[in-house]
N, C-alpha and C positions, 0 to 999 in steps of 0.2 A: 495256585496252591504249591510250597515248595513243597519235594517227592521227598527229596534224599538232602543230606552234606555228602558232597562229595570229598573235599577236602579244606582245612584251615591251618593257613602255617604264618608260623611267628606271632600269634596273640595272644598273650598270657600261658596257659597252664596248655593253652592249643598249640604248641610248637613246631607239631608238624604233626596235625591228626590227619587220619582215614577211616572211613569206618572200616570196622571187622568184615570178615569173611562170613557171607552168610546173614548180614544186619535186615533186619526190614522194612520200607521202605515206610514213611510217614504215612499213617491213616489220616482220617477226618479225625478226632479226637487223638492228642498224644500225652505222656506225663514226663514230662524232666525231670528227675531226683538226684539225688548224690547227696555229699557231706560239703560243709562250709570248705567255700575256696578250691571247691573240685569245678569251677568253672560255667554255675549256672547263671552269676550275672553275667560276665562276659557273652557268654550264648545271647542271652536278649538284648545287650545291648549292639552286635553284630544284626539281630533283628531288627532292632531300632535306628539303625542305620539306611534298610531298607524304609521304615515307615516314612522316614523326614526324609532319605533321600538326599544325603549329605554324611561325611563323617564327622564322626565324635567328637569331642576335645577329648584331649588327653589319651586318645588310643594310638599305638605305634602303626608305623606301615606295617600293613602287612596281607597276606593273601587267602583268598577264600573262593568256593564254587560252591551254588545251590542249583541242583535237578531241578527246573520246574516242569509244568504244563506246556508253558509257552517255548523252553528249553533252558540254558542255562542263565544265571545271572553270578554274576563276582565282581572283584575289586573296578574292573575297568569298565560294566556298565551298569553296575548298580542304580545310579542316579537317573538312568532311565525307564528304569524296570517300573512294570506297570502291576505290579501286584498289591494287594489291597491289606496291610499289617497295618496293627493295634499291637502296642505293647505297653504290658502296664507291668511295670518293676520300680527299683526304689528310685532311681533316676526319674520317673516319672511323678511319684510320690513326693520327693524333693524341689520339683518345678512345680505341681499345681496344688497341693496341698499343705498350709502353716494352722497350725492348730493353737499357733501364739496371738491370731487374731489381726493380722499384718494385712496388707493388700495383697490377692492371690487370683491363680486362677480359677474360679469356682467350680467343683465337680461336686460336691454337696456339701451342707454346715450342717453343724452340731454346735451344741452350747448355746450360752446366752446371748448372742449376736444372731442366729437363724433367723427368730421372729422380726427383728427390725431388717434385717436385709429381706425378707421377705414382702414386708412392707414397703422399703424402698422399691423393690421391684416392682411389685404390684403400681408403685403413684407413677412410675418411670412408666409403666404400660398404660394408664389412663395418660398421661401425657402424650405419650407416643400416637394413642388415640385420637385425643382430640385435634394432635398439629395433622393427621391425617387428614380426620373431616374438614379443618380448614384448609387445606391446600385442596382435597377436592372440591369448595366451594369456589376459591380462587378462580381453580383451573376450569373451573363451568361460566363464574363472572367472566372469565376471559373469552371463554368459546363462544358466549353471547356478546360479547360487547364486538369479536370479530364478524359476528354473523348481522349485528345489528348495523353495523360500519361498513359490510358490504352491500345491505337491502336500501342503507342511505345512499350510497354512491350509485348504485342502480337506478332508485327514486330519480335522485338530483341531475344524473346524466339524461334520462328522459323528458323532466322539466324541462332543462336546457334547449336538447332539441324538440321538445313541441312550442316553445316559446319563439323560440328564433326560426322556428317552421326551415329545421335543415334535410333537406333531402338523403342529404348523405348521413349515414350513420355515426351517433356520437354517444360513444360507449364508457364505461367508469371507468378503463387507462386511460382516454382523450381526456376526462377529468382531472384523474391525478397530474398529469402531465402543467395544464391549467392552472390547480391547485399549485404545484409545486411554482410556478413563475411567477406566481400571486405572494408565496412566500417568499419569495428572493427581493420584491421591488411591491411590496405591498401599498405604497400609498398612488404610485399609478392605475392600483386596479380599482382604488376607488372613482368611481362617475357621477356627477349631476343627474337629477330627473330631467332634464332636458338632455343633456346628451346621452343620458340611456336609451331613453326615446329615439332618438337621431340614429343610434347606430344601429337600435332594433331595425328603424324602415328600411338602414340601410343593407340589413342583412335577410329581410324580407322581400327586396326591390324583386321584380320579377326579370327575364333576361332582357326584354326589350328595353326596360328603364337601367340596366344596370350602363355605364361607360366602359366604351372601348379601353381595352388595356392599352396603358403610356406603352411603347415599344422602345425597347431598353437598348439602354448601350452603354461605350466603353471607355473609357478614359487613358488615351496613351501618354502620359507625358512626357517618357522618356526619359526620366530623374534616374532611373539606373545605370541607363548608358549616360548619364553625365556623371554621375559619381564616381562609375568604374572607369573615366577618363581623368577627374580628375584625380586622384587618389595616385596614381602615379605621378602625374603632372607635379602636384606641390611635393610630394617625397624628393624629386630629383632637385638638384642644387648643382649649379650651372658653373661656366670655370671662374672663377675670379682672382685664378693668380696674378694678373694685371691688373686688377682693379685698384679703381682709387679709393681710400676709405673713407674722406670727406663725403664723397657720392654716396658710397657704399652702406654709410650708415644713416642718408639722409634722402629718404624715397622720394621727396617733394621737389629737393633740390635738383635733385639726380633727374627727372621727368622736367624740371626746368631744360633742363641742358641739353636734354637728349633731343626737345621741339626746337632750343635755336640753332644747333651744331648744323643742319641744312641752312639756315639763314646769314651762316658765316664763312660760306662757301670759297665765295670772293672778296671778304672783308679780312682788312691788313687789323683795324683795330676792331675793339669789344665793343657791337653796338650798346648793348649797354652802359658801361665805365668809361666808352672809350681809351681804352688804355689799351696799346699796341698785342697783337697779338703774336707770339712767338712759335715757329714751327713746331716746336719741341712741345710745347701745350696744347697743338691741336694733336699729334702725333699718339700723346700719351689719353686725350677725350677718344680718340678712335678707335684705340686698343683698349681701354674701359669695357666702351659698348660694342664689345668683338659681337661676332654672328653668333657666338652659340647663348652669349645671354639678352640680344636681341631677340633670336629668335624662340626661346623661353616667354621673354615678356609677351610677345604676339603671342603664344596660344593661352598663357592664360589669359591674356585678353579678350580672344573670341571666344574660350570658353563662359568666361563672364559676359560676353553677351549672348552664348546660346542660352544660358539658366536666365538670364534677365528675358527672354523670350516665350520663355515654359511658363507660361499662367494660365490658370485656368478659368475657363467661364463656361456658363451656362445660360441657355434660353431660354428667353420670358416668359414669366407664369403665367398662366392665362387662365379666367374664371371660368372658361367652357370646361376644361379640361378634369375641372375637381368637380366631386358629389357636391352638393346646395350646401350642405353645412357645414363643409368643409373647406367653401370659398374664400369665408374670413380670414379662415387664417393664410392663406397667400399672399393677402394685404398686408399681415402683419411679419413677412420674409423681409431680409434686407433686398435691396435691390443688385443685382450682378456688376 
């Protein structure tokens, strides 16, 4: 409840008010009076400031205090004030009220439009009605079909495990989980009458009939540490400031030469051409195939025969070893 105005200065006809000496303080009922332009709209709309809790258009800066209950409120925390105002003046009258028959905000009608807006209202409320009771039909079709989807999954998880006579517990998540793999690769979940059969006994077998589990193992081949060998190996590029480029750009050639250059150790001419051989050409075949791109060639070489060594195999399948009905298809494996 505001008490008092304690003060308004700079708005309108309120330049710099105070009340008088001696004024009394607002009751529960008060009356505003005066003469045109002695300042009663501006009062409500400083009130209505408070209501909306925002200022006005069109009103200048300016400053105010109201005494309340709670203590004071003014310009600088109006917008938070928690007091409970209604104002109805012509600014009011001017936003929700056209008597021209316009779109407004409704506070009540008169004239020859009440009757038909009354009746829209009214068909709007049986509408509003009816989309109710269907959405609560909806919303119950829903709450049964969740409840009847759960007593299914319950059902069907029980069938499962008294069918397959499982000891262990198989509950409607073990299903969905099921379900869902069923969806991803659906045409492997379908089975034969006969191999449904088959894999029922075989999920019946009791322990004595079941088979020793295969004891598992592991496969090292090693392909990382050849890769992380070779992967530097071919990056690097060996000296060939000497080389020859007839060789250099003919790898078949060049491994020609590089097997007979021992074989012409102590030959004057080329066993093959026969045609003399000159120091200066054996000099220039030596320095070719210096050590460091000799010894290039040699590791990729034994690297190419460590990976030619890396194969893999495995051992013999053997028909003790699978369930009965499962031994066919071992026959039908390629062989190692």
């Amino acid at each position: 409840m505001i008490e008092r105005i304690n003060h308004i200065k700079g708005l309108g006809v309120y330049a710099d008010y105070r009340p008088a000496a001696g004024m009394a303080d607002f009751g529960m009922k008060n009356v505003i009076y005066g003469w045109n332009y002695s300042g009663k709209t501006t009062l409500s709309r400083l009130f209505a400031m408070l209501e909306h809790r925002q200022a006005l258009p069109g009103l200048p800066a300016f400053e105010f205090e109201f005494r309340c209950e709670g203590g004071v409120v003014n310009e600088a925390n109006y917008q938070s004030n928690t007091l409970n105002v209604r104002v109805f003046n012509a600014d009011f009258v001017a936003t929700n009220l056209n008597f021209a028959g316009d779109h407004f905000n409704p506070i009540f009608l008169l004239g020859e439009e009440s009757k038909a807006a009354i009746e829209k209202l009214a068909q709007c409320e049986r509408l509003r009605s009816k989309i109710a009771q269907a959405a609560a039909k909806t919303e119950a079709a829903l709450e049964k079909a969740a409840n009847d989807l759960g007593a299914a999954r319950t059902a069907t998880a029980a069938t499962i495990r008294e069918t397959m006579a499982l000891n262990a517990s198989f509950r409607a998540d073990h299903l969905d989980r099921e379900a869902q793999s069923v969806r991803q690769n659906p045409g492997a979940a379908i089975l034969s009458a006969d191999d449904l059969q088959a894999n029922l006994r075989l999920a019946r077998a009791s322990d004595q009939d079941r088979l020793h589990p295969l004891p598992s193992s592991s496969l090292d081949t090693k392909l990382r540490q050849l890769l992380s060998e070779a992967q530097p190996l071919l990056a690097k590029v060996p000296d060939l400031a000497n080389a020859i480029q007839a060789l250099a750009q003919n790898a078949d050639v060049e491994r020609w030469v590089l097997q007979g250059m021992p074989l012409h150790q102590h030959q004057d001419d080329c066993l093959f051409c026969a045609s003399p051989l000159s120091e200066a050409r054996l000099a220039a075949l030596r320095t070719h195939f210096s050590k460091d791109l000799t010894t290039h060639a040699d590791a990729i070489a034994a690297l190419l025969a460590r990976v030619g060594t890396s194969v893999l195999a495995f051992a013999p399948r053997r028909r003790a070893s699978c369930t009965p009905h499962f031994a066919r298809a071992t026959e039908m494996l390629p062989p190692t």
